[in-house]
C-alpha positions in Angstrom: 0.0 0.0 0.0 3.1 2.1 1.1 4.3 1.5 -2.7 0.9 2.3 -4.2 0.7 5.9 -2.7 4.5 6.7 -3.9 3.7 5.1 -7.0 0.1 7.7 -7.2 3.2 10.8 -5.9 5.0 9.6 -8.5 2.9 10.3 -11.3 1.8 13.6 -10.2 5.7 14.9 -9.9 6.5 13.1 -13.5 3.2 15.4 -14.4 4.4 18.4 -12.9 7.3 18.3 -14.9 5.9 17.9 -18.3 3.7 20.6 -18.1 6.4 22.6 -16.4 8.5 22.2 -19.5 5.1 22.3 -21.6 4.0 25.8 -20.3 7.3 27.5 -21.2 7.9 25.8 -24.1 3.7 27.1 -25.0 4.6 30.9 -24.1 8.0 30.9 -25.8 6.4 30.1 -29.2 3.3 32.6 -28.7 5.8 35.3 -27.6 8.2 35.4 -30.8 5.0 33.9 -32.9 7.0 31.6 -34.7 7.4 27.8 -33.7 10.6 27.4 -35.9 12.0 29.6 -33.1 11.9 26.6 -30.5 14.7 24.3 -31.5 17.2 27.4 -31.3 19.6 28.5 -29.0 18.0 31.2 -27.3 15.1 27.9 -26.2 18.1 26.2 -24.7 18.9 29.4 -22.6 15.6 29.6 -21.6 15.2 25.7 -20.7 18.3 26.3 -18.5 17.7 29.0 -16.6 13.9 27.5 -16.2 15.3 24.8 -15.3 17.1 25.6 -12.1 13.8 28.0 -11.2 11.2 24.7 -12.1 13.7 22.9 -9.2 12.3 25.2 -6.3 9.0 25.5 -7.8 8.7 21.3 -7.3 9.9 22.2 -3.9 7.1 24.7 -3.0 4.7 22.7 -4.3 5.7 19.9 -1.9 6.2 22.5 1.1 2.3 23.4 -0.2 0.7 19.7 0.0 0.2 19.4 -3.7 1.2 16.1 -3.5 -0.8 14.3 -1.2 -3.2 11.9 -2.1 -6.1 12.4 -2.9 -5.0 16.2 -4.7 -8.1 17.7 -4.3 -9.4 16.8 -0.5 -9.9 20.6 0.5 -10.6 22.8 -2.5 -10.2 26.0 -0.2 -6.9 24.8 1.0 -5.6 23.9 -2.4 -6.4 27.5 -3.9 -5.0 29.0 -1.1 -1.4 27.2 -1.6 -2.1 28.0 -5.5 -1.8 31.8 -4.5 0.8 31.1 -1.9 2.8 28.9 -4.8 2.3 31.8 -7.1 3.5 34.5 -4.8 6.7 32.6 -3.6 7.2 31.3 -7.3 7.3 34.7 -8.8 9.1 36.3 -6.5 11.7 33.3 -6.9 12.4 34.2 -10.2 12.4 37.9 -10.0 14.9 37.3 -7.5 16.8 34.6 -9.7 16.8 37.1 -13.0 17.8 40.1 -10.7 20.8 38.3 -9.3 21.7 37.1 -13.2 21.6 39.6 -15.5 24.3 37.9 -17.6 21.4 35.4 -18.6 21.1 37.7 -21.6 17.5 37.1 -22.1 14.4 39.1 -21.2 12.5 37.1 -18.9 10.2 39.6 -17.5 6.8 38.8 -19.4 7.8 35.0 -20.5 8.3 34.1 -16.3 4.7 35.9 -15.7 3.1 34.2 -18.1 4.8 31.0 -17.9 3.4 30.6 -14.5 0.3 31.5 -14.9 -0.2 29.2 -17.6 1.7 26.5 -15.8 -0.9 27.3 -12.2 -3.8 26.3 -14.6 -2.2 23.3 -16.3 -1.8 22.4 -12.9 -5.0 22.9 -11.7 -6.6 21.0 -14.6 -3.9 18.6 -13.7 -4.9 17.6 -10.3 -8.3 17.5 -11.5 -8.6 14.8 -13.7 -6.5 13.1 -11.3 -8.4 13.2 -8.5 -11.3 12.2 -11.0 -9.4 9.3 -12.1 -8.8 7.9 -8.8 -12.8 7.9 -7.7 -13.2 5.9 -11.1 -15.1 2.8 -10.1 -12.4 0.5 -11.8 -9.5 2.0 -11.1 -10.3 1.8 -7.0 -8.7 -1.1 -5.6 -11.3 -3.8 -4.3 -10.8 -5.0 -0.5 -12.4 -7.3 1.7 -12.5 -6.0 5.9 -12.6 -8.3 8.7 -12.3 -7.0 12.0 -14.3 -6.1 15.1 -16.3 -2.9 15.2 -14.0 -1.2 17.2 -11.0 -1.9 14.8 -13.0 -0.8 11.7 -15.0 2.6 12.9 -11.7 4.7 11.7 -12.1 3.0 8.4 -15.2 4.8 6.9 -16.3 4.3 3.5 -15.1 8.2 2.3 -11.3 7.5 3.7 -11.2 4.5 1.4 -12.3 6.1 -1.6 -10.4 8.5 -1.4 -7.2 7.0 -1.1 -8.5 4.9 -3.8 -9.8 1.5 -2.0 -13.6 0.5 -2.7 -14.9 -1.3 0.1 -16.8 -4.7 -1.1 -17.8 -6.1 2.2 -17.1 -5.8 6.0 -17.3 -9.1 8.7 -17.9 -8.2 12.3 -14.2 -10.9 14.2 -16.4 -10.9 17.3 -19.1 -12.7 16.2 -19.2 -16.2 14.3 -17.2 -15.5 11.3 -19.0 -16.1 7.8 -16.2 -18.0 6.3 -18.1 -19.3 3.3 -19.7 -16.1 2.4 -16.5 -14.4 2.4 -15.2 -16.9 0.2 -18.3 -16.0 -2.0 -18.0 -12.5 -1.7 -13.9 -12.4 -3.3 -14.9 -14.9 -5.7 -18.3 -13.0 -7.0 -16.5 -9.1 -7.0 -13.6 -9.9 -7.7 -11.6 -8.7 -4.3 -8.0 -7.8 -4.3 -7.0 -7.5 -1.4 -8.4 -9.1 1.9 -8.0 -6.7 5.4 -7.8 -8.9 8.6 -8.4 -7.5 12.0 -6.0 -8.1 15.3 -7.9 -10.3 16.9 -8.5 -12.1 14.1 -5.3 -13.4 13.8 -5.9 -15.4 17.6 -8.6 -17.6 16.2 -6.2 -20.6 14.5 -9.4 -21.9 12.8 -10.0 -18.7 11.2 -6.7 -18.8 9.9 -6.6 -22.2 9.2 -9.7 -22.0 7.3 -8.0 -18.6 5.0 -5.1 -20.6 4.3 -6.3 -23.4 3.3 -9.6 -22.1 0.8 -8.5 -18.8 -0.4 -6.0 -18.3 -3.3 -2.7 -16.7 -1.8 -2.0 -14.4 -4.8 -4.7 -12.5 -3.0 -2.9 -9.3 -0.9 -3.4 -10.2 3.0 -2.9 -7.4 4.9 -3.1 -7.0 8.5 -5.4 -4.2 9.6 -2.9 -2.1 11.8 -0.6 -2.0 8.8 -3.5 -1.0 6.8 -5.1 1.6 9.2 -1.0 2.9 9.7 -0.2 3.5 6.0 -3.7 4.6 5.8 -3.8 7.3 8.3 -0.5 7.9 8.8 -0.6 7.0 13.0 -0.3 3.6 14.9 -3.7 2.4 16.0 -3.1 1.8 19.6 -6.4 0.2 20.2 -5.3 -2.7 17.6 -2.0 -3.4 19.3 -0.2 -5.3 21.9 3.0 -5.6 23.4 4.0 -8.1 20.7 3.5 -5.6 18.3 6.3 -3.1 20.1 8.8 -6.3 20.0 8.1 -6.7 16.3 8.5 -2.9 15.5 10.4 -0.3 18.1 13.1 -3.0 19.4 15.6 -1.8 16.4 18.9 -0.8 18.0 20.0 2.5 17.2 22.0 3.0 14.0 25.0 4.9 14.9 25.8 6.7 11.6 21.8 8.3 11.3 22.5 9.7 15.0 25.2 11.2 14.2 24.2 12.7 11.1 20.5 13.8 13.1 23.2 15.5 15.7 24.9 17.3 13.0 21.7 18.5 11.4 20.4 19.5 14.7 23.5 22.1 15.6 23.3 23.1 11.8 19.6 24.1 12.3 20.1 25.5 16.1 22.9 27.5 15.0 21.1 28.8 12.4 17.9 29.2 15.2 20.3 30.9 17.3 21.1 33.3 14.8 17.8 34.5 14.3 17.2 35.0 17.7 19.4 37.5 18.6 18.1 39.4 15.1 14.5 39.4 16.9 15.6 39.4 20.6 15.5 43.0 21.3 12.1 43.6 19.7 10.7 40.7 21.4 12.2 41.6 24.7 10.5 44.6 24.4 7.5 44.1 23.3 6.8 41.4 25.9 8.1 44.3 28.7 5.8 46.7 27.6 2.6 44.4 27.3 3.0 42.9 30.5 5.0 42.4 34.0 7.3 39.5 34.3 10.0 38.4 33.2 11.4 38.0 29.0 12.0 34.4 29.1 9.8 31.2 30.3 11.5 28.0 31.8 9.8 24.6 32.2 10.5 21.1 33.4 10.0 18.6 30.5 10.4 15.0 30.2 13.1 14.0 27.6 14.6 10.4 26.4 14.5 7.8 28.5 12.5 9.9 30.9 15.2 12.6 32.1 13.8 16.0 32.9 15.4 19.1 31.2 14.7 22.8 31.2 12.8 24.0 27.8 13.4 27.7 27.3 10.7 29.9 25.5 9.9 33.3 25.5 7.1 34.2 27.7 3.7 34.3 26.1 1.6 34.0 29.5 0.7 36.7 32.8 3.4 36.1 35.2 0.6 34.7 37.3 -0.8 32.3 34.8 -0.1 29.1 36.7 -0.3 30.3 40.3 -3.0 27.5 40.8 -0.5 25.0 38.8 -0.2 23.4 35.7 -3.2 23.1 33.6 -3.0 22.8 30.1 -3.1 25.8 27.7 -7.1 25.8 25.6 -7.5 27.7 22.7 -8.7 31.5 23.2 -6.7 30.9 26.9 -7.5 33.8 28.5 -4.0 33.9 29.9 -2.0 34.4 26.5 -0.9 38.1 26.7 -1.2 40.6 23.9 2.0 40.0 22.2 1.6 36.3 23.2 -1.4 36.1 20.5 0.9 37.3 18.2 4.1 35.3 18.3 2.3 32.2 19.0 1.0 31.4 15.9 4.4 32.4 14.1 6.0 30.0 16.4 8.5 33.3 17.7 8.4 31.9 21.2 9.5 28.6 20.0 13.1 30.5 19.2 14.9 29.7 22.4 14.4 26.1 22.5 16.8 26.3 19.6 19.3 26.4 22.5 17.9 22.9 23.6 18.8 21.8 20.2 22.1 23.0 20.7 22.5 21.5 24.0 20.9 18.3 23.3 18.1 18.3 25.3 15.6 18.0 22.3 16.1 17.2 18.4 14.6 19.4 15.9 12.8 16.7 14.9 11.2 14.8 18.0 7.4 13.8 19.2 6.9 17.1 21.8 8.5 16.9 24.9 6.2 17.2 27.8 5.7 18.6 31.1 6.7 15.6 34.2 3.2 16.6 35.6 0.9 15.6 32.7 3.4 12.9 31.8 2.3 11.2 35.5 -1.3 11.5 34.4 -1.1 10.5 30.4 0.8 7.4 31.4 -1.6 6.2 34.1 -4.8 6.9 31.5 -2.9 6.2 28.2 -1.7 2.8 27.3 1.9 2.6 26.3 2.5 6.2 26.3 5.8 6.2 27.9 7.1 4.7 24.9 7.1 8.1 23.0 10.3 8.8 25.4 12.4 6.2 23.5 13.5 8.9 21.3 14.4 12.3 21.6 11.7 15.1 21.7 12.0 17.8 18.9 11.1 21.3 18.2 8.9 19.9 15.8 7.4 16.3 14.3 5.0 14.5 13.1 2.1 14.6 15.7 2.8 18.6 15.3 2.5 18.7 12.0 -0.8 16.1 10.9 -2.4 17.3 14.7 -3.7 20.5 16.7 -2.3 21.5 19.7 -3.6 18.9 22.1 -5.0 20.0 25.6 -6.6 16.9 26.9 -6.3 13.6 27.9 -8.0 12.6 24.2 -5.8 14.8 22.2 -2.8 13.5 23.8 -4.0 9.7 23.1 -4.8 10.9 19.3 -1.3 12.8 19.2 0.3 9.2 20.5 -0.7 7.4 17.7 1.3 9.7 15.1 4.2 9.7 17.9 3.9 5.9 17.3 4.5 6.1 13.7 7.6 8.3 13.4 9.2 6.5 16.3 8.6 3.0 14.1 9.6 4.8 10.8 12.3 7.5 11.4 14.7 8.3 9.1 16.7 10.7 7.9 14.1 11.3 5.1 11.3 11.2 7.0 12.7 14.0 9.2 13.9 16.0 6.1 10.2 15.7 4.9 8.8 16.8 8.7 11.5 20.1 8.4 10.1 21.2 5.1 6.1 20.4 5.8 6.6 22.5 8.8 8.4 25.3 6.6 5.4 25.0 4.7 3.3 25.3 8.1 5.2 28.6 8.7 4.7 30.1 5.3 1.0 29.6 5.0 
């Protein structure tokens, strides 16, 4: 399934490029009205100049989300990155043209309208993709068995849009319908065949599979399914088996390394632009309200060691003088200036300091305070395995989740804690940096 949604990526990027390439090659001959003019010299100047421009303009579309599957899940939100993309895009290549005059060609109205042209090939683009996958025969056909529980994530909608038509469903908990089942694949055709957790417990059951059903059929087990699916461990479908099986990988010594140098690159960098916006931070949180610039918390880190996180104070002085509670949307507590650098993540800027000490990773689940961790791990099931790893400045659960402020949103933020800690790499980090770049520019 993993392979199937790369494969879909795939096909939009290869896409991309095409009409990229399609675009300017379309302006170019409208502009000097003469298609003989394309297999010149002056094309090949344009091509490689446009070339190196088209690299960053496959980047902001990633930073943007144009390439998750399905394209078109949010209409709002994908016109809204259009504009975005077109604003960073443009300015891009004023910038580029600016810096290189010694292109010798006058790209003013050719970039302009090359983008343009390009945003609607792309918008055209993502449409008849996204129509393509809700084509009846082009959705793959699966077969679900699994208890209620295990399958309420799993509605209809979230399978067709990733391109999965649900045939049939079979309740684990009651007396399993082998032979209709059987009937079922065999009459539409199935695929691929979904089986639950507890399925797997009943020998019979899996006796009776393996002995009547073809195995070129795909068998997949439902938490792989729900995890590739939704991008999060389902902790309800899991055991401690399944935390042998997955998290027991000793650390690889040359990717910790190389995550440490990236993480004193980054809080260098971090630090830098700190003490650019120190002073008119410092300020501004002196003049809004009493107290002190900087905020200082216990957090729990790896392996359960408490730090000292360092932000710059968003709250009255006197915001926790009946103890910790968690911070709520609208909290009446955020000061003035508060409501404005939390959403821009300013505050965030001296925890780049923790990066550079090695308290926290830039890329990390969120490190959190020992008092809630107490409470989370006595109503939470495994949830004190999210300190095998390093905490970040930012990750997975922060970038796929909202702010979480409860017992609930902490259990939902788990489950994508659970999926980066069974999948990091050094790609998937690189992927977390640039989404939440693209986080910061929208």
């Amino acid at each position: 399934m993993r392979n199937k949604n790369f494969s879909l990526k795939f096909v939009l990027l290869v896409g991309d490029i095409f009409l990229m390439y399609l675009a300017l090659l379309l302006i170019l001959a409208i502009r000097y009205k003469d298609f003989s003019f394309l297999p010149g010299p002056q094309t090949r100047i344009f091509l490689y100049h446009f070339s190196f421009i088209s690299l960053f303009w496959l980047l902001f579309l990633f930073l943007l989300d144009f390439y998750e599957i399905p394209p078109l899940k949010k209409v709002f939100d994908f016109f809204r990155n259009l504009l975005i993309f077109i604003f960073l895009a443009g300015a891009l290549g004023v910038i580029y043209f600016y810096l290189r005059p010694e292109a010798l060609i006058a790209p003013k109205t050719i970039l302009i309208s090359d983008l343009l042209i390009f945003s609607l090939f792309l918008c055209g683009w993502r449409y008849i993709f996204s129509r393509i996958l809700k084509l009846q025969n082009f959705r793959e056909k699966i077969v679900m068995v699994g208890s209620p529980a295990e399958l309420k994530d799993l509605s209809p909608d979230l399978l067709n849009q990733n391109g999965y038509e649900l045939v049939a469903s079979f309740n684990s908990n009651s007396d399993f319908e082998f032979l209709k089942l059987k009937e079922t694949i065999e009459k539409e055709k199935v695929n691929s065949i979904v089986l639950g957790f507890n399925f797997y417990k009943n020998e019979q059951w899996v006796q009776q599979i393996f002995q009547n059903l073809p195995l070129k059929l795909n068998y997949i087990s439902l938490d792989n399914f729900y995890e590739n699916l939704t991008k999060k461990v389902p902790i309800e479908m899991i055991d401690e088996v399944w935390f042998l099986e997955n998290l027991s990988r000793s650390e690889k010594r040359t990717e910790e390394i190389l995550k440490r140098g990236l993480d004193v690159f980054f809080s260098v960098i971090g630090l830098l632009v700190t003490v650019i916006f120190f002073p008119f931070i410092a300020l501004a949180i002196k003049i809004d309200s009493p107290g002190s610039i900087f905020y200082t918390q216990k957090r729990v880190g790896k392996d359960g060691k408490v730090f000292t996180l360092y932000k710059f104070r968003t709250m009255k002085a006197s915001a926790e003088k009946e103890g910790p509670q968690w911070a709520a949307p609208n909290d009446p507590r955020i000061t003035s200036v508060g409501k404005i650098l939390r959403p821009i993540y300013l505050d965030e800027l001296p925890q780049f300091f923790n990066i550079f000490k090695g308290d926290i990773s830039f890329v990390g689940p969120r490190p959190e305070r020992p008092e809630f961790v107490a409470q989370l791990k006595k109503e939470i099931p495994y949830y004190e395995i999210r300190h095998l790893v390093k905490p970040g400045f930012t990750g997975w659960a922060q970038i796929n989740y909202h702010y979480g402020a409860s017992v609930e949103e902490a259990k939902e933020k788990l489950k994508y804690e659970l999926y980066y800690i069974k999948n990091r790499s050094f790609f998937l980090d690189l992927s977390i940096v640039l989404k939440t770049i693209g986080i910061i520019f929208r």
